[in-house]
C-alpha positions as CSV (number, residue, x, y, z in Angstrom):
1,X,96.2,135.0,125.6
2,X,99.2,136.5,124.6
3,X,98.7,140.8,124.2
4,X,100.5,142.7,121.5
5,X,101.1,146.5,122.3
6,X,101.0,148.9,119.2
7,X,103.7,150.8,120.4
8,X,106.6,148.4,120.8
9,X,108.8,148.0,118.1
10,X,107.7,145.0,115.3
11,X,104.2,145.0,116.7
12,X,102.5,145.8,113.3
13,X,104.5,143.0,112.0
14,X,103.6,140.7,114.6
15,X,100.1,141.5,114.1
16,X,100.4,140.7,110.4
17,X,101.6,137.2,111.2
18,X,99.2,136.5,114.1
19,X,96.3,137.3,111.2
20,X,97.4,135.3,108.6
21,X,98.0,132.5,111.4
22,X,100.0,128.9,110.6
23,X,99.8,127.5,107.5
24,X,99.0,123.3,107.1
25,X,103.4,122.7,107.2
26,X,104.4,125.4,109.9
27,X,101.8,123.4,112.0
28,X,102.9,120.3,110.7
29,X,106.6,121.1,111.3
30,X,105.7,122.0,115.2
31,X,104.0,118.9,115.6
32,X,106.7,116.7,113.8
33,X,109.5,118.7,116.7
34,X,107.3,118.1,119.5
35,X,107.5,114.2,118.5
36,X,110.4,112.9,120.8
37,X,110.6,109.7,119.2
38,X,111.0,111.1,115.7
39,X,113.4,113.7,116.3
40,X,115.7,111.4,117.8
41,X,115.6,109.2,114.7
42,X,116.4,112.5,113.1
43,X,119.3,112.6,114.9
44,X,120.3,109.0,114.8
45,X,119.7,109.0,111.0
46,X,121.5,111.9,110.1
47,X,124.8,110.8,112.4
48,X,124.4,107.6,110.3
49,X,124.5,109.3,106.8
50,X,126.8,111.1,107.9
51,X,129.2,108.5,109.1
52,X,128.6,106.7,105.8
53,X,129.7,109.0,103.9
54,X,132.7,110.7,105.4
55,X,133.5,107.6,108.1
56,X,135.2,105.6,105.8
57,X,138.2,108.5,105.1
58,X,139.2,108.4,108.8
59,X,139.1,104.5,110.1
60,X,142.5,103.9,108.9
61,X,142.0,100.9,106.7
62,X,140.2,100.0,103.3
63,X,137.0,98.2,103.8
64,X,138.4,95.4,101.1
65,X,142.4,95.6,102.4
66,X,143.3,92.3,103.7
67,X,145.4,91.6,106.7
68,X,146.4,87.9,107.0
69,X,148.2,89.0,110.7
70,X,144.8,90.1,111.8
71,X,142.4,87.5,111.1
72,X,139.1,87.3,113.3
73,X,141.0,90.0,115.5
74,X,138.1,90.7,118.2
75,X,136.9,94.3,118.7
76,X,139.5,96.9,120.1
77,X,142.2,95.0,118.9
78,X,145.0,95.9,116.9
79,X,143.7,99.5,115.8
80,X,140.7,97.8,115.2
81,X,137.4,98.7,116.8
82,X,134.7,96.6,116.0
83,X,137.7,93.6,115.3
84,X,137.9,91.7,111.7
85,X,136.4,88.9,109.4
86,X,138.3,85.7,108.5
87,X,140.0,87.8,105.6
88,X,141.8,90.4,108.5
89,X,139.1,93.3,106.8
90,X,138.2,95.6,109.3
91,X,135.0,95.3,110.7
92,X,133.9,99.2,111.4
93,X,135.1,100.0,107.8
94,X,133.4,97.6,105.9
95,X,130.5,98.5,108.0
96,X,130.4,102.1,107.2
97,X,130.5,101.1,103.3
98,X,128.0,98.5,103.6
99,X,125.7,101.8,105.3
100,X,126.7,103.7,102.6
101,X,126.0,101.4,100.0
102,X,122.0,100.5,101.8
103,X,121.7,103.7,102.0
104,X,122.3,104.3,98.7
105,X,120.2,101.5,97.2
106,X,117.3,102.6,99.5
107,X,117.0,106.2,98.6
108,X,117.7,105.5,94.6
109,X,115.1,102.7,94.3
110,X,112.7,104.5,96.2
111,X,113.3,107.7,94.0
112,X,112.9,105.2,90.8
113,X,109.7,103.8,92.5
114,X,108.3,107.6,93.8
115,X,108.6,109.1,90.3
116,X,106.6,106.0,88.3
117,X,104.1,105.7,91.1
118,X,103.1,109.2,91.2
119,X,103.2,109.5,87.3
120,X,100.9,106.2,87.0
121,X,98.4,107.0,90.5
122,X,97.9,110.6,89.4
123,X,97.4,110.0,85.4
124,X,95.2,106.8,86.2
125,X,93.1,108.8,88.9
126,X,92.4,112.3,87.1
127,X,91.8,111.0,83.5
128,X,89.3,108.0,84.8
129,X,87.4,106.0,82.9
130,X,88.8,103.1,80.6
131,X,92.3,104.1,80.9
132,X,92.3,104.0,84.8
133,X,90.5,101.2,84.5
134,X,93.4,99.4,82.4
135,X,96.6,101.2,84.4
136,X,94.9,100.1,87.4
137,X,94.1,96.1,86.2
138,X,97.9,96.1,85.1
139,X,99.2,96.8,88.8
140,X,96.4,94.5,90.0
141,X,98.7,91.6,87.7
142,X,101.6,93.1,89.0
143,X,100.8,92.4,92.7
144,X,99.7,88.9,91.9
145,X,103.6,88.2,90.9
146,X,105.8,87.5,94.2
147,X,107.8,90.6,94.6
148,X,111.3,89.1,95.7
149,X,111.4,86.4,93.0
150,X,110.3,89.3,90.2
151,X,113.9,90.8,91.6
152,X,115.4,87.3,91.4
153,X,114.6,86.6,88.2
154,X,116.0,89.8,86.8
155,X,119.2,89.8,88.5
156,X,119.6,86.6,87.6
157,X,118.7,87.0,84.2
158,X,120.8,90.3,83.8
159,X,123.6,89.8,86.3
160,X,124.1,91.4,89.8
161,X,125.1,94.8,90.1
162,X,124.2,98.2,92.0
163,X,122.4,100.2,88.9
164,X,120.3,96.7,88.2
165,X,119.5,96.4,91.7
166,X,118.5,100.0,91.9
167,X,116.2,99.7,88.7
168,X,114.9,96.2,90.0
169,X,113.7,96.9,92.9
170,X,112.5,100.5,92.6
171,X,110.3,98.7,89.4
172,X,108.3,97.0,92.0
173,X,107.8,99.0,95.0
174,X,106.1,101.6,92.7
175,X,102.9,99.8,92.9
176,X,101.8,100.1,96.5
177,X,102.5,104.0,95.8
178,X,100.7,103.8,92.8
179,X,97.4,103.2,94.4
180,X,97.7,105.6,97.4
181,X,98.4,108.7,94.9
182,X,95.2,107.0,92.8
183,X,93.3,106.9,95.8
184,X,94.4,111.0,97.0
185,X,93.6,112.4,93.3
186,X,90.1,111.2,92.6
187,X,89.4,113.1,95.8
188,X,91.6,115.6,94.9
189,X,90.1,116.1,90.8
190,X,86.5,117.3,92.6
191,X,87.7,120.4,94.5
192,X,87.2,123.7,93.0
193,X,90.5,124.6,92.4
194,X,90.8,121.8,89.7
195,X,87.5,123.1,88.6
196,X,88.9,126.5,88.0
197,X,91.8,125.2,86.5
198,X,89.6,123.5,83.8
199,X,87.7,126.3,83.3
200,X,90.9,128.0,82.7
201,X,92.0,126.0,80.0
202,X,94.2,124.1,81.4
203,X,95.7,121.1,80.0
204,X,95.2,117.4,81.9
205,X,98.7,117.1,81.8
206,X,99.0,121.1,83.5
207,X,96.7,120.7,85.7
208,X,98.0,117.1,87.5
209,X,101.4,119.2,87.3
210,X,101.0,122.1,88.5
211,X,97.9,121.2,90.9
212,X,96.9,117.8,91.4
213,X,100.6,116.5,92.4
214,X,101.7,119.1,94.7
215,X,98.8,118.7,97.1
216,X,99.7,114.7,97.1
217,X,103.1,115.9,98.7
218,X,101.9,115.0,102.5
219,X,100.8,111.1,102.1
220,X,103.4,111.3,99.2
221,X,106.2,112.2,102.2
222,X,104.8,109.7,105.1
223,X,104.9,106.8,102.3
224,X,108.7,107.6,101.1
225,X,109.8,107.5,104.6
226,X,108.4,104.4,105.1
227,X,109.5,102.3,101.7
228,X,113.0,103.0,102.2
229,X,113.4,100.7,105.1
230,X,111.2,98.6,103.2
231,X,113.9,98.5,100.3
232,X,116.9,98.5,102.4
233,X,115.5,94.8,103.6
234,X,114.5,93.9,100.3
235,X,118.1,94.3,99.8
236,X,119.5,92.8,102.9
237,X,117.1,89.6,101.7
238,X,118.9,89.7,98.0
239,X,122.4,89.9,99.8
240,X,121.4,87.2,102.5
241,X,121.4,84.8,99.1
242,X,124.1,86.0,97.4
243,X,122.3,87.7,94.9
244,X,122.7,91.6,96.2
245,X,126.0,93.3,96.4
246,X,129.2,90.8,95.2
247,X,132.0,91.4,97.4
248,X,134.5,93.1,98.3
249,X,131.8,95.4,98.2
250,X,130.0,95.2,101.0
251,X,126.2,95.9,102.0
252,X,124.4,95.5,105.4
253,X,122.7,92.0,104.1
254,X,126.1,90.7,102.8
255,X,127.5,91.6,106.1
256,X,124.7,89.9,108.0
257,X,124.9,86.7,105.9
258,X,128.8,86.4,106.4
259,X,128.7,87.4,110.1
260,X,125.9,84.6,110.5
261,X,128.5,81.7,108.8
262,X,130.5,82.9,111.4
263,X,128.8,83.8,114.5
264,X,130.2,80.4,116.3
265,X,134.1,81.7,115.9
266,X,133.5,85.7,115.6
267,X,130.3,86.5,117.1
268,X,131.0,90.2,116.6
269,X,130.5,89.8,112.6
270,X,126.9,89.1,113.1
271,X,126.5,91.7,116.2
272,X,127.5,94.7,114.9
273,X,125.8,95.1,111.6
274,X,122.1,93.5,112.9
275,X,122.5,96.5,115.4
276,X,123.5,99.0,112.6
277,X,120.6,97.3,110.8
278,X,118.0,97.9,113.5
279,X,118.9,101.5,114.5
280,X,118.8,102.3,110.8
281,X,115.3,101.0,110.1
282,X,113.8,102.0,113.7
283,X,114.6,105.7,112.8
284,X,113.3,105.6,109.4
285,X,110.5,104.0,110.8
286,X,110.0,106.5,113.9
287,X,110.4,109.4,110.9
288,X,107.6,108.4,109.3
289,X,105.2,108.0,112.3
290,X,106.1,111.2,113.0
291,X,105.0,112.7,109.7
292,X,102.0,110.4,109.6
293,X,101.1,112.4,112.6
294,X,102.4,115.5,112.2
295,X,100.7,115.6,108.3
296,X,97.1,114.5,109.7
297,X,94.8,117.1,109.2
298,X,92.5,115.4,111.9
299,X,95.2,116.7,114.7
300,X,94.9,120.1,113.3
């Protein structure tokens, strides 16, 4: 065991910490660092976002400029490093944008579906009775409706474009979240610091504010980490018929679909964004193990 001495310099601070000890998210932040596996999709992640965002300004072409001289160039051809599709567009820039725009899609829709499932899970579990009984029947008919051709139906009802497709999709994948934050706050509405908070005269609405949704924030976390992967194929599925993003724009899925018209003449068109695909998903999937893990109060 590690020995302080009173005399050294910072030794009555030390002592301080050492006696309030870790809190639940300084242990859960160790434990999340000491995960290889999800510090390296981290890393991979974040070199992704990053070249979505800025890559496109330095690959030297447009991700919709046509080059009739460069058609199906392969990769490290011409300037271009990944090669081109049948229109001469370069691969690696149409690529980044097509990260960029999954990206996108995934984070908004699961922001649209974080904010009503937490709203709906955390009303419908502290208030009880007849109203949880009626929120929670109404996701039950929900569920019963096939996700994809709910999304279907309103884009092709309303006409495909990114907002839509954010609103569509983050509409649906509320549900699931719905239930777990349900589930957390009618074991969360019996501890004694809601109890005091009653007692206080606190407001329903005040006390699922200010105390009920903050301590959802860990399963919360684990759960985002996890539907984002889960949109960003819901989106590659929409794009794979056509339905997601119109081109020139491009998305992973659209990418995918073209690249698998024409895997026979330019195999690289298919390669290269199923890989970009995988490596995105694995790390958002590796992330959320990790917090799963690092969040269990079991492993503390």
């Amino acid at each position: 065991m590690r020995r302080i001495t009173l005399g050294t310099p910072g030794a009555a601070a030390k002592l301080e910490r050492a006696a309030r000890g870790r809190s639940l998210w300084d242990d859960a932040r160790r434990r999340l660092f000491r995960n290889k596996a999800a510090v390296g999709g981290l890393v991979v992640l974040a070199a992704l976002a990053l070249g979505a965002l800025l890559g496109p300004l330095y690959v030297g072409f447009g991700y919709d400029e046509v080059r009739k001289a460069d058609v199906w160039a392969p990769p490290l051809t011409g300037g271009h490093l990944l090669g081109t599709d049948a229109l001469g567009r370069d691969l690696l820039a149409r690529l980044l944008m097509g990260l960029r725009v999954s990206l996108a899609i995934g984070l908004t829709a699961t922001a649209v579906s974080l904010v009503i499932g937490v709203a709906w899970g955390a009303t419908a579990g502290f208030v009880g009775g007849r109203l949880d009984e009626a929120m929670m029947r109404l996701v039950d008919v929900l569920y019963s409706l096939p996700f994809i051709f709910f999304v279907i139906l309103l884009m092709v009802t309303f006409g495909s474009n990114l907002v839509l497709m954010f609103v569509a999709i983050g509409a649906v994948e509320w549900l699931t979240m719905s239930r777990i934050v349900r589930g957390q706050t009618l074991t969360l509405k019996q501890k004694e610091f809601v109890e005091a908070a009653r007692a206080a005269g606190l407001t329903n609405v005040a006390i699922i504010r200010r105390h009920i949704v903050p301590n959802l924030l860990g399963p919360v976390v684990v759960y985002v980490t996890l539907t984002i992967p889960a949109v960003i194929l819901a989106e590659s599925f929409l794009s794979f018929l056509g339905l997601g993003v119109q081109p020139p724009m491009a998305s992973l899925g659209g990418l995918i679909a073209d690249g698998a018209q024409q895997m026979e003449l330019a195999p690289w068109l298919l390669i290269f964004p199923s890989a970009a695909m995988i490596v995105t998903l694995a790390s958002f999937n590796f992330i959320g193990d990790g917090l799963r893990d690092a969040i269990d109060p079991k492993d503390r």
